[in-house]
PQR file with spaces between the fields and no chain letter, atoms N, CA, C, O and H, PARSE charges and radii, in Angstrom:
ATOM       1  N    UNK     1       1.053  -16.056   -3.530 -0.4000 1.5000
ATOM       2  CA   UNK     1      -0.179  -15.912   -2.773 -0.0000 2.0000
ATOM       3  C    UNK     1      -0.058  -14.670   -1.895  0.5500 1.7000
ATOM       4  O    UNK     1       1.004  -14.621   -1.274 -0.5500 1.4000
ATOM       5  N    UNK     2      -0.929  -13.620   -1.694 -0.4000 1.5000
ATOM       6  CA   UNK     2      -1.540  -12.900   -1.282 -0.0000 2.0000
ATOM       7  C    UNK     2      -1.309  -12.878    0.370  0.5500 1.7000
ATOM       8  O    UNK     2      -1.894  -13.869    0.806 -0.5500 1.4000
ATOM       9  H    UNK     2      -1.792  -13.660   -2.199  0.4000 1.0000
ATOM      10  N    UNK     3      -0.695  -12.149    1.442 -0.4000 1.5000
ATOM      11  CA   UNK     3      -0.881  -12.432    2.927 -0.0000 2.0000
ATOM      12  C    UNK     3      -1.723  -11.049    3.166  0.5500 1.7000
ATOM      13  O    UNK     3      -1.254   -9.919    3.031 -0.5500 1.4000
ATOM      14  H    UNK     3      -0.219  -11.344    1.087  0.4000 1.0000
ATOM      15  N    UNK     4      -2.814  -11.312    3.478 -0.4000 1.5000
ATOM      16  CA   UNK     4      -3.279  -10.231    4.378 -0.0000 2.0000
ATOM      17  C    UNK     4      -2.735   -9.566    5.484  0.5500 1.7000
ATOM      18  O    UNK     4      -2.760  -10.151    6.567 -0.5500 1.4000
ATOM      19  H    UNK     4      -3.195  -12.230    3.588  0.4000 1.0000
ATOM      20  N    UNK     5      -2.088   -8.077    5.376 -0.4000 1.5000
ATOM      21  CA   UNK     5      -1.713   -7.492    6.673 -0.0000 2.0000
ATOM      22  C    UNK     5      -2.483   -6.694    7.854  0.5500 1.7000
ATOM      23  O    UNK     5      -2.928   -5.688    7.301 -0.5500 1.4000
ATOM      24  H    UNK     5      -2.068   -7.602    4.496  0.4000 1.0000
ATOM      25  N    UNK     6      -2.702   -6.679    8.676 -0.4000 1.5000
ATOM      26  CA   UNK     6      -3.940   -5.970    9.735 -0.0000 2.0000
ATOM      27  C    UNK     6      -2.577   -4.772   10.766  0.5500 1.7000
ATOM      28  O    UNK     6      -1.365   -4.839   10.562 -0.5500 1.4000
ATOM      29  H    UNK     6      -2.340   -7.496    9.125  0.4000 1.0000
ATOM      30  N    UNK     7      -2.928   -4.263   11.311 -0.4000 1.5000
ATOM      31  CA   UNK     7      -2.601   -3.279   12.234 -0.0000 2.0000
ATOM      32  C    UNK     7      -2.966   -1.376   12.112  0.5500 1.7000
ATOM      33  O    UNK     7      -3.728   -0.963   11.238 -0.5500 1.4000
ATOM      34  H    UNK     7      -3.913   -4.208   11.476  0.4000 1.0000
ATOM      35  N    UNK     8      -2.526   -0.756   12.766 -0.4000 1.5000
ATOM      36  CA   UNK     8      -2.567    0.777   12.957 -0.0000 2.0000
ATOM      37  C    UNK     8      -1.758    1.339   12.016  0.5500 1.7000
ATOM      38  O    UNK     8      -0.711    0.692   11.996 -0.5500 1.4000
ATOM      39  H    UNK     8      -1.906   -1.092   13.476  0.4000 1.0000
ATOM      40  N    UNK     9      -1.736    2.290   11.172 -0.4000 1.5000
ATOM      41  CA   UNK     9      -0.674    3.415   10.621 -0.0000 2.0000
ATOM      42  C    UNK     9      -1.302    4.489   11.349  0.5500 1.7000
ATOM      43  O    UNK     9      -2.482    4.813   11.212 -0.5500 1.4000
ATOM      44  H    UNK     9      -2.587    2.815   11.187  0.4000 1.0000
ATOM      45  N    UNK    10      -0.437    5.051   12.161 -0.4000 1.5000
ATOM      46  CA   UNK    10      -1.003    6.568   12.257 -0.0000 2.0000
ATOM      47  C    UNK    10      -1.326    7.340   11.138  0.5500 1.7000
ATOM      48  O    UNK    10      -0.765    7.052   10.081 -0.5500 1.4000
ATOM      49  H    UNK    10       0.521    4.788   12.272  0.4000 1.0000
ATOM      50  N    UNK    11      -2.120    8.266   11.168 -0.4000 1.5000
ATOM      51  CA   UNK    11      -1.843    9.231   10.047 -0.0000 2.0000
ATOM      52  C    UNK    11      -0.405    9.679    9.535  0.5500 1.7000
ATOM      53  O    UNK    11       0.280    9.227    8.618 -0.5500 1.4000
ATOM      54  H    UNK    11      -2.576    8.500   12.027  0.4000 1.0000
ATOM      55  N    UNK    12      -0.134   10.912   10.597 -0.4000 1.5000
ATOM      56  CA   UNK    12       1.885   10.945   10.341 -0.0000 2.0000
ATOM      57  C    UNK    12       2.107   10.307    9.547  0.5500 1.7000
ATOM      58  O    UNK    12       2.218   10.905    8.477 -0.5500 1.4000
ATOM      59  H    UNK    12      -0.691   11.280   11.341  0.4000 1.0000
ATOM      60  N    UNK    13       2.324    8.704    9.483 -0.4000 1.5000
ATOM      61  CA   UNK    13       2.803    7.855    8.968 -0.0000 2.0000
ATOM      62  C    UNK    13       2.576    7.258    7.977  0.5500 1.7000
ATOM      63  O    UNK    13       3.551    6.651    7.535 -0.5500 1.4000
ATOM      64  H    UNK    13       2.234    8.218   10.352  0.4000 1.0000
ATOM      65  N    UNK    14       1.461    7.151    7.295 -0.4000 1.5000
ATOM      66  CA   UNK    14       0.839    6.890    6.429 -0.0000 2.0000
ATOM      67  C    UNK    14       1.333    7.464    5.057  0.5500 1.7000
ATOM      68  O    UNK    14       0.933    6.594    4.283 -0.5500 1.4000
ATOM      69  H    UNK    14       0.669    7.644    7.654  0.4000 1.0000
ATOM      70  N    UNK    15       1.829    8.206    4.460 -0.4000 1.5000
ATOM      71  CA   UNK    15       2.721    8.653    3.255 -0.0000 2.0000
ATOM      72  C    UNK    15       3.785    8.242    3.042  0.5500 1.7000
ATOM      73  O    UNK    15       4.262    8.033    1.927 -0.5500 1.4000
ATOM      74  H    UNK    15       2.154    8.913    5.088  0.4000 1.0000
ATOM      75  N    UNK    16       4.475    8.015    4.441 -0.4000 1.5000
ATOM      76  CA   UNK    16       5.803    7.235    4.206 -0.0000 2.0000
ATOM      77  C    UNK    16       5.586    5.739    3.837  0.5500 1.7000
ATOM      78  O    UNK    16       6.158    5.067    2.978 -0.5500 1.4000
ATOM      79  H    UNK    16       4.088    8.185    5.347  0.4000 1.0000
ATOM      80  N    UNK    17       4.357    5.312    4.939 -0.4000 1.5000
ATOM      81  CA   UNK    17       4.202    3.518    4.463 -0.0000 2.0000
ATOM      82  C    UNK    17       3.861    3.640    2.886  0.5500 1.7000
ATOM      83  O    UNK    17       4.718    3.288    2.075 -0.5500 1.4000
ATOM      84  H    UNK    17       3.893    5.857    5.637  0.4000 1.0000
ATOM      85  N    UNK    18       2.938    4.006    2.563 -0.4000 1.5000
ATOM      86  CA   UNK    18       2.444    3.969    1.029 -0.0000 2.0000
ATOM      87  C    UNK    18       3.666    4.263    0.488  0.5500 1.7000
ATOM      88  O    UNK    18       4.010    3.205   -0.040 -0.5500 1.4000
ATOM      89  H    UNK    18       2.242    4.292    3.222  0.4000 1.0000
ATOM      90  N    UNK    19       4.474    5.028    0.319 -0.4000 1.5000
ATOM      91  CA   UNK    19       5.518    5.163   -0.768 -0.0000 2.0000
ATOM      92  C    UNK    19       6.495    3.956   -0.334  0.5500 1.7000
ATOM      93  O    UNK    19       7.280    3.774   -1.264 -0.5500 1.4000
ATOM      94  H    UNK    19       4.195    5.887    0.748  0.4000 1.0000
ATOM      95  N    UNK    20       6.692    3.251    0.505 -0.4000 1.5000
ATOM      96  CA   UNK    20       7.652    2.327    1.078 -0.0000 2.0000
ATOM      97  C    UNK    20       7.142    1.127    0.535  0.5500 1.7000
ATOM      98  O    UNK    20       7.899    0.264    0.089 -0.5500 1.4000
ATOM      99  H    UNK    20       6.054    3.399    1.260  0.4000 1.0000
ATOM     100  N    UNK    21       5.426    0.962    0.545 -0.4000 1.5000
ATOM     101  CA   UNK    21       4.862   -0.204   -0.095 -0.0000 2.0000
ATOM     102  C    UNK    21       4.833   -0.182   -1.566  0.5500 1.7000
ATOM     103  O    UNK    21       5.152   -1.147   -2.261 -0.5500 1.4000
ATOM     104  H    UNK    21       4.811    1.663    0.908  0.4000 1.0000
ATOM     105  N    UNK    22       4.327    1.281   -2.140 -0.4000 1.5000
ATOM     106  CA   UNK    22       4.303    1.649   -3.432 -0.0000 2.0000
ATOM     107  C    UNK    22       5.771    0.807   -4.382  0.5500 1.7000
ATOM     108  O    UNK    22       5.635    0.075   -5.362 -0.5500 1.4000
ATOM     109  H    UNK    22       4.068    2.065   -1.576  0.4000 1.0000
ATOM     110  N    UNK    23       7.075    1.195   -3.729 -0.4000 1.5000
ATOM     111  CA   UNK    23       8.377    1.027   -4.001 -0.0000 2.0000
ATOM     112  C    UNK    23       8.550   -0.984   -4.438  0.5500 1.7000
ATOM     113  O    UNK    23       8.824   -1.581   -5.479 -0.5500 1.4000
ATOM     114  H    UNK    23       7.186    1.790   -2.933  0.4000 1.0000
ATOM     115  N    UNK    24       8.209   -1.453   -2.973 -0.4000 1.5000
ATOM     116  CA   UNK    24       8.171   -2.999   -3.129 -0.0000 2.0000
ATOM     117  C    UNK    24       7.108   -3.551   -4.050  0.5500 1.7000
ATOM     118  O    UNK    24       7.126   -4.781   -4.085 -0.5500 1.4000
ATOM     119  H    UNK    24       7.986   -0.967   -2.127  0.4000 1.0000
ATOM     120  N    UNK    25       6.262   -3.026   -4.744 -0.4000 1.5000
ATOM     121  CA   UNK    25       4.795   -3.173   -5.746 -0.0000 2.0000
ATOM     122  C    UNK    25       5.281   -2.890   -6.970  0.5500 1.7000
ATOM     123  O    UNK    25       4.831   -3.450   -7.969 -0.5500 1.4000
ATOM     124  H    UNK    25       6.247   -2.026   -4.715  0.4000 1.0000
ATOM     125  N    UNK    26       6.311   -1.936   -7.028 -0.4000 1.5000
ATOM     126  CA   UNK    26       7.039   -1.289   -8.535 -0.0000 2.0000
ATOM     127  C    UNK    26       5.607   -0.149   -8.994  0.5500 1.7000
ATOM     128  O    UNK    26       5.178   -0.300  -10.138 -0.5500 1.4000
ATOM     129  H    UNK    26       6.677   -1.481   -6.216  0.4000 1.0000
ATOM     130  N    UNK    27       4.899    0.977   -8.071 -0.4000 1.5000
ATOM     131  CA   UNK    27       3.955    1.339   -8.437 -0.0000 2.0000
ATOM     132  C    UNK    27       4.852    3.093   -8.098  0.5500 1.7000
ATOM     133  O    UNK    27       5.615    3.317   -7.158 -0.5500 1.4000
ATOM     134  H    UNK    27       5.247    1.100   -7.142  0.4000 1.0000
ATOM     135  N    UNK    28       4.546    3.814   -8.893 -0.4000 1.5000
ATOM     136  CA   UNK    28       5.252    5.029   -8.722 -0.0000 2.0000
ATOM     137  C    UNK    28       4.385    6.134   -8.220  0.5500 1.7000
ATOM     138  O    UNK    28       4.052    7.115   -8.884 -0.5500 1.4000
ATOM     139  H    UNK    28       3.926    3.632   -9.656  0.4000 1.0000
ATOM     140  N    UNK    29       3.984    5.830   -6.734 -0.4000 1.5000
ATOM     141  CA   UNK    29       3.124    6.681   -6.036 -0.0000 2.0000
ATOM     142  C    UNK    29       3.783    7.917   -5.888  0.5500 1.7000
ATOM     143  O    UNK    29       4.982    7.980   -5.616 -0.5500 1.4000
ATOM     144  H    UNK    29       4.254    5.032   -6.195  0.4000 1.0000
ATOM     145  N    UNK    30       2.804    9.260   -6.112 -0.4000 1.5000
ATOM     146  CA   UNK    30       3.607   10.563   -6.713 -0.0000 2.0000
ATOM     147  C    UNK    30       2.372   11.478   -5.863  0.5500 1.7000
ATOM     148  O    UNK    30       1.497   10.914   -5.206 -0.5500 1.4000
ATOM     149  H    UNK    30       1.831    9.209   -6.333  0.4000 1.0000
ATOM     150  N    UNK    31       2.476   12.995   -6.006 -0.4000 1.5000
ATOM     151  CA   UNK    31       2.071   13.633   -5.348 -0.0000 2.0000
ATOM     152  C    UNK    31      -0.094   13.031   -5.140  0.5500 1.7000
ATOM     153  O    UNK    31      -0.732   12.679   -4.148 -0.5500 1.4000
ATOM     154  H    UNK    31       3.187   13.454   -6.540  0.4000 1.0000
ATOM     155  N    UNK    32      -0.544   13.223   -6.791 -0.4000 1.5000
ATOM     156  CA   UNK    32      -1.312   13.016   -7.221 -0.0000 2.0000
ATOM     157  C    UNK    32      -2.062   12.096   -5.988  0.5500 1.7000
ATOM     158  O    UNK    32      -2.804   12.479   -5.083 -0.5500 1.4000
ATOM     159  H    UNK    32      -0.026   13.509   -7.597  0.4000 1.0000
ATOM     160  N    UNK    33      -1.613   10.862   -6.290 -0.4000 1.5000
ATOM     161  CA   UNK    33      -1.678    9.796   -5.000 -0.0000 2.0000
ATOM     162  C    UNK    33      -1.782   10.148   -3.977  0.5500 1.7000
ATOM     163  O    UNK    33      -2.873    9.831   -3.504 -0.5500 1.4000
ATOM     164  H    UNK    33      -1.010   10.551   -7.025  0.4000 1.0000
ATOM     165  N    UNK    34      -1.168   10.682   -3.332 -0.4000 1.5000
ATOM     166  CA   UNK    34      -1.251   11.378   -1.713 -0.0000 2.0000
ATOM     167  C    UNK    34      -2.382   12.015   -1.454  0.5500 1.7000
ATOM     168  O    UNK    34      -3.147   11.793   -0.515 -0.5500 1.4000
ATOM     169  H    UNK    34      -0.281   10.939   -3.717  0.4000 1.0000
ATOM     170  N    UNK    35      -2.535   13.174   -2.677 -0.4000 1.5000
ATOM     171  CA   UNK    35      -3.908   13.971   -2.687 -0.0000 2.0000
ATOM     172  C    UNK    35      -4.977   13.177   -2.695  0.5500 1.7000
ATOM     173  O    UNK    35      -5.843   13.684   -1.982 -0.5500 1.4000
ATOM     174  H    UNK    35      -1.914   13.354   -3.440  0.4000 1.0000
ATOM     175  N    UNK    36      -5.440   11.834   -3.323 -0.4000 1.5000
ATOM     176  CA   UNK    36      -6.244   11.540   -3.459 -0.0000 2.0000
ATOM     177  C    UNK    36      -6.363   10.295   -2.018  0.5500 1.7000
ATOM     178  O    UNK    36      -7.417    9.943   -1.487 -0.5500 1.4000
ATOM     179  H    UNK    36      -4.736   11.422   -3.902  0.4000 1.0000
ATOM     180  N    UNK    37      -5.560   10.025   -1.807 -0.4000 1.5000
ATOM     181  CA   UNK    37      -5.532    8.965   -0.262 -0.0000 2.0000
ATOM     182  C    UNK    37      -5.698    9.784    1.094  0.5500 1.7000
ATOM     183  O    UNK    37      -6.213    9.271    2.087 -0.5500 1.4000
ATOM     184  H    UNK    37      -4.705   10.311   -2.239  0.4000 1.0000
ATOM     185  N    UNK    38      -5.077   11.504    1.058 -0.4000 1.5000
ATOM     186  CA   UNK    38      -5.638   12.195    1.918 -0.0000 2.0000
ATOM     187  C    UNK    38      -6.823   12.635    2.562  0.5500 1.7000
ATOM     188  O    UNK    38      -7.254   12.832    3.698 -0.5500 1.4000
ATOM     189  H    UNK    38      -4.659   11.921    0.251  0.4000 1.0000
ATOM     190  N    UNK    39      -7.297   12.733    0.966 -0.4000 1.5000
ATOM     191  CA   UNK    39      -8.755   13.181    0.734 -0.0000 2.0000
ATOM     192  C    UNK    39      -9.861   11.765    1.220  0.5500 1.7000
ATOM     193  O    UNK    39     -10.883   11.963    1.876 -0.5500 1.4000
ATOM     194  H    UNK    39      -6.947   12.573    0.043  0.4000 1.0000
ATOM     195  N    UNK    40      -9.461   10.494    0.798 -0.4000 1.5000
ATOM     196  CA   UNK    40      -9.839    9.853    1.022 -0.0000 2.0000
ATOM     197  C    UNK    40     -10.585    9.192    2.300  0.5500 1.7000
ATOM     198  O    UNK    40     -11.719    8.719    2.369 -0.5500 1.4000
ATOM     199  H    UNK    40      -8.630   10.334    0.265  0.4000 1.0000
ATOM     200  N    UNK    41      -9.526    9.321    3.340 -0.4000 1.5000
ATOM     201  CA   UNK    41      -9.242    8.880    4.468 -0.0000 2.0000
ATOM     202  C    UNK    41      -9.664    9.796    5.667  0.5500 1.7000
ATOM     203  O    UNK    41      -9.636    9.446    6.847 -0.5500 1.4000
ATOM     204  H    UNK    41      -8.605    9.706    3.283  0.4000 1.0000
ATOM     205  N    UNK    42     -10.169   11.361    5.064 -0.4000 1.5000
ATOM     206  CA   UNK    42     -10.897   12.332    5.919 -0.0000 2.0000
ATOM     207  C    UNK    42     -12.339   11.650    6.453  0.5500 1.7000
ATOM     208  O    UNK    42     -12.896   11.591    7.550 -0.5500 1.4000
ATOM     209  H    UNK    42     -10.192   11.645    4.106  0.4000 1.0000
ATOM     210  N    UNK    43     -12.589   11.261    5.366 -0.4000 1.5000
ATOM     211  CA   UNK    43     -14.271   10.713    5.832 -0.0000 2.0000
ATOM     212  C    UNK    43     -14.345    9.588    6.354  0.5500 1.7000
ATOM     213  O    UNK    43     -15.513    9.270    6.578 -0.5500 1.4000
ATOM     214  H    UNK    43     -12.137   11.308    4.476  0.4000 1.0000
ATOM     215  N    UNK    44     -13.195    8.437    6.806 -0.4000 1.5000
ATOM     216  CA   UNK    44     -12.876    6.927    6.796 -0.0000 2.0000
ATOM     217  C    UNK    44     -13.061    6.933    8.567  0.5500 1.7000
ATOM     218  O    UNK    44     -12.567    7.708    9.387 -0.5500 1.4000
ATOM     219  H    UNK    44     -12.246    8.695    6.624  0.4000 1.0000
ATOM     220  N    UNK    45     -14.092    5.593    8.799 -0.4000 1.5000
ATOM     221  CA   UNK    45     -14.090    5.528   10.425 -0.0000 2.0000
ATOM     222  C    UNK    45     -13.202    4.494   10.783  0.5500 1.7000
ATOM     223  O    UNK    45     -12.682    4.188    9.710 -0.5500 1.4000
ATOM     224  H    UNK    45     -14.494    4.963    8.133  0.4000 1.0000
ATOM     225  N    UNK    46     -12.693    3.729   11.723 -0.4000 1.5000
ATOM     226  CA   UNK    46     -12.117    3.058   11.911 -0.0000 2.0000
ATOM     227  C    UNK    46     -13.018    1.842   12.779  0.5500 1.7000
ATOM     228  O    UNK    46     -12.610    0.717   13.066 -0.5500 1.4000
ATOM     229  H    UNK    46     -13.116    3.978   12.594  0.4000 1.0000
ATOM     230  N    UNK    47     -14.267    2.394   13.074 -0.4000 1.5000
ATOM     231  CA   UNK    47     -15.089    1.658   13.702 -0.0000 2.0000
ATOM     232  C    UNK    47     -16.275    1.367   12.793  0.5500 1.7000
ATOM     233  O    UNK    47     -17.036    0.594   13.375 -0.5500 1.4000
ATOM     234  H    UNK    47     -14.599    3.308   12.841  0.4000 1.0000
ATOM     235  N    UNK    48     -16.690    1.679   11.651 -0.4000 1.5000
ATOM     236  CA   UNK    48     -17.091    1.279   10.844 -0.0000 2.0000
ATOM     237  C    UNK    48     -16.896    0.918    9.480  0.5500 1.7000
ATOM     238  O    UNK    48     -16.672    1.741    8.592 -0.5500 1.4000
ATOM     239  H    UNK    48     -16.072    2.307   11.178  0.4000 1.0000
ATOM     240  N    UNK    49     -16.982   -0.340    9.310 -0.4000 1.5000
ATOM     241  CA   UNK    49     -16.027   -1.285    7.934 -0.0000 2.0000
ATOM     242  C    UNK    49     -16.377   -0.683    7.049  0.5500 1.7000
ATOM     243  O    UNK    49     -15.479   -0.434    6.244 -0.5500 1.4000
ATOM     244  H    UNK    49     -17.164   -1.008   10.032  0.4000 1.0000
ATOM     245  N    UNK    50     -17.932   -0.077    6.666 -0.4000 1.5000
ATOM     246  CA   UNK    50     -18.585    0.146    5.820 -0.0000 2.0000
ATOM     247  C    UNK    50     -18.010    1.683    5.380  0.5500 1.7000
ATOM     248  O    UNK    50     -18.498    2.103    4.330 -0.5500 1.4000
ATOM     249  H    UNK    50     -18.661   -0.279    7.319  0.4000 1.0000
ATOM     250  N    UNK    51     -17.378    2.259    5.818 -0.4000 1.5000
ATOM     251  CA   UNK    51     -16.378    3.749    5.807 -0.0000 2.0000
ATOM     252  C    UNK    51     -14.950    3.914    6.076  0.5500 1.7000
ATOM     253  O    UNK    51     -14.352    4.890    6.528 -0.5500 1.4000
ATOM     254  H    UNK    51     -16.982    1.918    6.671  0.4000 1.0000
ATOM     255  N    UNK    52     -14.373    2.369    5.581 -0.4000 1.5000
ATOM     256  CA   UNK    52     -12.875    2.312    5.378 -0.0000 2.0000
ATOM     257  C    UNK    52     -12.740    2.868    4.354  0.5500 1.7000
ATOM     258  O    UNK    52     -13.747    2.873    3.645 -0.5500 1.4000
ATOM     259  H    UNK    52     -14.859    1.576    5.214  0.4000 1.0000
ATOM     260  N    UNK    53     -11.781    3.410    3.933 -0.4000 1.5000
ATOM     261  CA   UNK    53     -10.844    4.239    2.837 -0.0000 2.0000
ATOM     262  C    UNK    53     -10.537    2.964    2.171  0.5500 1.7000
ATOM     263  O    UNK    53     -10.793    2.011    2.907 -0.5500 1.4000
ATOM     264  H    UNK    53     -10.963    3.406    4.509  0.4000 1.0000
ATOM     265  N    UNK    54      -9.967    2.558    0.758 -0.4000 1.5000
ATOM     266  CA   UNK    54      -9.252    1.834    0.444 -0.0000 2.0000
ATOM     267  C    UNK    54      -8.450    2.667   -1.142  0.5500 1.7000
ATOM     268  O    UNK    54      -8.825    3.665   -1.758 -0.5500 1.4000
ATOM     269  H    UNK    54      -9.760    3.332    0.159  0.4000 1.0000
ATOM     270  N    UNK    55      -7.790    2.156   -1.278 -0.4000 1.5000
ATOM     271  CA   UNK    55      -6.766    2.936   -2.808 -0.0000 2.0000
ATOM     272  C    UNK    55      -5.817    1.612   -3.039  0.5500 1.7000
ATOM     273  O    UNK    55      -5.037    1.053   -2.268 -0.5500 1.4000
ATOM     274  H    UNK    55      -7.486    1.345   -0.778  0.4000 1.0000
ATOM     275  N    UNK    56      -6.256    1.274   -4.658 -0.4000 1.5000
ATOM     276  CA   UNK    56      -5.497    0.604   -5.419 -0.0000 2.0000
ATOM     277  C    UNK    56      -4.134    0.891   -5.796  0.5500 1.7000
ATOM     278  O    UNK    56      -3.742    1.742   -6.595 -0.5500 1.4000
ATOM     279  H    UNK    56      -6.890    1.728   -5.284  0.4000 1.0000
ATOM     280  N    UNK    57      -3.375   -0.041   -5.026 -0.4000 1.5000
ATOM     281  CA   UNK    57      -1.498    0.078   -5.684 -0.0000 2.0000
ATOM     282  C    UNK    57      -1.493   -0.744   -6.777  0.5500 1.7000
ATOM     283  O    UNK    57      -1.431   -1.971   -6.701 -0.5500 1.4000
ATOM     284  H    UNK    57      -3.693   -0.732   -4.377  0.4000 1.0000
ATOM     285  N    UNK    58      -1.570    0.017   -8.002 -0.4000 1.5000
ATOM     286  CA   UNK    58      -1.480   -1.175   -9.372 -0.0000 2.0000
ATOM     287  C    UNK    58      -0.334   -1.260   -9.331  0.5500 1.7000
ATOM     288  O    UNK    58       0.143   -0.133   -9.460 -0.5500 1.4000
ATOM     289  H    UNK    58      -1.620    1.013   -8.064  0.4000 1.0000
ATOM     290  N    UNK    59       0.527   -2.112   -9.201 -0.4000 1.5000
ATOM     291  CA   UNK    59       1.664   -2.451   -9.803 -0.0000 2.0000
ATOM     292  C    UNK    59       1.943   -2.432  -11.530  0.5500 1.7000
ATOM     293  O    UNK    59       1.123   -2.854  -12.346 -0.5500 1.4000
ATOM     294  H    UNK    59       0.141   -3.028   -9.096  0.4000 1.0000
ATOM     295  N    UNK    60       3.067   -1.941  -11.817 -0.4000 1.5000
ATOM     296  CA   UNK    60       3.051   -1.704  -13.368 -0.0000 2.0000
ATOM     297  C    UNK    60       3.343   -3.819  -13.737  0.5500 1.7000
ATOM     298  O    UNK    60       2.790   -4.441  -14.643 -0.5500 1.4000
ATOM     299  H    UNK    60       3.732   -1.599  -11.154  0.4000 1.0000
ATOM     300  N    UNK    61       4.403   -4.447  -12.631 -0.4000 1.5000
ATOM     301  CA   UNK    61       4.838   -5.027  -12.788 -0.0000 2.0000
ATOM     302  C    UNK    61       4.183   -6.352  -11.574  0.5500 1.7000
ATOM     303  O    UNK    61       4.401   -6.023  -10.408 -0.5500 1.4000
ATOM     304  H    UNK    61       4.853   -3.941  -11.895  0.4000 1.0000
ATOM     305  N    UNK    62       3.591   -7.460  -11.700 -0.4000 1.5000
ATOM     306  CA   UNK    62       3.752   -7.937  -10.892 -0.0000 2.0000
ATOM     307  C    UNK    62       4.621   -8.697   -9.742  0.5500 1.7000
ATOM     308  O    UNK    62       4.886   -9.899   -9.732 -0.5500 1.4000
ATOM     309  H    UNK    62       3.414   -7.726  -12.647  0.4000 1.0000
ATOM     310  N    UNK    63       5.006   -7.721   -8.773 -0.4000 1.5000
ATOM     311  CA   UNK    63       6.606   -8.415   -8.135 -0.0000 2.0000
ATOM     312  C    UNK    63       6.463  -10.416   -8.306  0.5500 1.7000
ATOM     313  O    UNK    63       5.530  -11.217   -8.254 -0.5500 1.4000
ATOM     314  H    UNK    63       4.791   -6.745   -8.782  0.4000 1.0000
ATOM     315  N    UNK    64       7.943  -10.507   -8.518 -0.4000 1.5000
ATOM     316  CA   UNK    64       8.363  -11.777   -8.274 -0.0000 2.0000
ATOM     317  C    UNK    64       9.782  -12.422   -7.473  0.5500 1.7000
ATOM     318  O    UNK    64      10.693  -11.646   -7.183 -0.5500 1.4000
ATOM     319  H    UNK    64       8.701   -9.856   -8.560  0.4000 1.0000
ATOM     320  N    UNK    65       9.822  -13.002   -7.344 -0.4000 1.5000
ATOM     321  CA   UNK    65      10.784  -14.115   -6.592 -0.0000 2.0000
ATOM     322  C    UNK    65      11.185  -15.039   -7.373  0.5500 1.7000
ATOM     323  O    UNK    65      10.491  -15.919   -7.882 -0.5500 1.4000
ATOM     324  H    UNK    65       9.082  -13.632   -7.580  0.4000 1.0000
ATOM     325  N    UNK    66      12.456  -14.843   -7.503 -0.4000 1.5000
ATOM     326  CA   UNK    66      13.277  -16.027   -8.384 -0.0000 2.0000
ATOM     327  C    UNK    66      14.208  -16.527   -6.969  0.5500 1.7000
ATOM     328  O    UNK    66      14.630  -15.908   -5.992 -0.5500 1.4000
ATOM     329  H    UNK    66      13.020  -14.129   -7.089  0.4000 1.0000
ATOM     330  N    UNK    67      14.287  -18.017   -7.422 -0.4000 1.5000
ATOM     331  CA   UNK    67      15.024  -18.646   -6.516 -0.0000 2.0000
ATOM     332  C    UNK    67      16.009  -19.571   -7.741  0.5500 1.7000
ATOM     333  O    UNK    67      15.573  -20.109   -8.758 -0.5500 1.4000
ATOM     334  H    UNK    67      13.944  -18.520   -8.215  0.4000 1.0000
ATOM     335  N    UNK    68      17.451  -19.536   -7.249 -0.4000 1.5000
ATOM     336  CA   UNK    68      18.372  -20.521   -7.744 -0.0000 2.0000
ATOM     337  C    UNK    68      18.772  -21.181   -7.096  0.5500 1.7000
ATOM     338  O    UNK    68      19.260  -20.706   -6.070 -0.5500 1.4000
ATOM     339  H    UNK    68      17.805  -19.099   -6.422  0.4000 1.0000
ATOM     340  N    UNK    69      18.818  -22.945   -7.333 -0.4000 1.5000
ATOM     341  CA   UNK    69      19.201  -23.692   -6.724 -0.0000 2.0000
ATOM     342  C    UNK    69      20.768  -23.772   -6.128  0.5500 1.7000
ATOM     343  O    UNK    69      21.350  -23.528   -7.186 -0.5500 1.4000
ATOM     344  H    UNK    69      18.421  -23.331   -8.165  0.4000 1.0000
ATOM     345  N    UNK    70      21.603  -23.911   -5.364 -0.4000 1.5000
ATOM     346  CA   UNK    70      22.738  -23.388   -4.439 -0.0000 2.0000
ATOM     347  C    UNK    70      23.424  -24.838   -4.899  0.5500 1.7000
ATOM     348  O    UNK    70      22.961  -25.948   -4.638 -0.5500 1.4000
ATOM     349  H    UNK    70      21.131  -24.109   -4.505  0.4000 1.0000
ATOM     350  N    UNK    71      24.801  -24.516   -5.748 -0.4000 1.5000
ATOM     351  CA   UNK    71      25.634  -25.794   -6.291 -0.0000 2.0000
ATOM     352  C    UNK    71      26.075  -26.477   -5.133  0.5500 1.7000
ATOM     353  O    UNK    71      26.311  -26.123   -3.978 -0.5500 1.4000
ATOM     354  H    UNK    71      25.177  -23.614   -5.960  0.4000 1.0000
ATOM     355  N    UNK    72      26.114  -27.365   -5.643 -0.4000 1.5000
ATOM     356  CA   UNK    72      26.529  -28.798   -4.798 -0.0000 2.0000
ATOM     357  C    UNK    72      28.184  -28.436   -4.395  0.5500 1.7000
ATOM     358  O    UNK    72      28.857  -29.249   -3.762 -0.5500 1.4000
ATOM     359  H    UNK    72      25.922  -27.652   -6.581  0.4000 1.0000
């Protein structure tokens, strides 16, 4: 299941989170990406919902979680 995350990225910061999230998604965010989330996010208000930026991290792979039960 899905957790919704909320808070601030500065700008600055924002290339490093995406490639840090990209990484845990298995999505191989590359220059291309940047250009187009840069570009994106010029016109994006923060006070209006209706002019949020958003960009799809497809995962090639959907991450998973394996758990093994711990011997007796």
């Amino acid at each position: 299941m899905a957790e919704p995350v909320s808070g601030w990225i500065w700008r600055s910061n924002l290339r490093g989170f995406l490639e840090l999230l990209s990484g845990y998604v298995g999505y191989p965010f590359d220059e291309t990406d940047w250009e187009t989330v840069e570009l994106g996010v010029q016109d994006s208000d923060d006070e209006d919902a209706d002019r949020w930026y958003a960009y799809p991290l497809i995962e090639a792979e959907p991450p998973r979680v394996r758990a093994v039960p711990a011997r007796p």
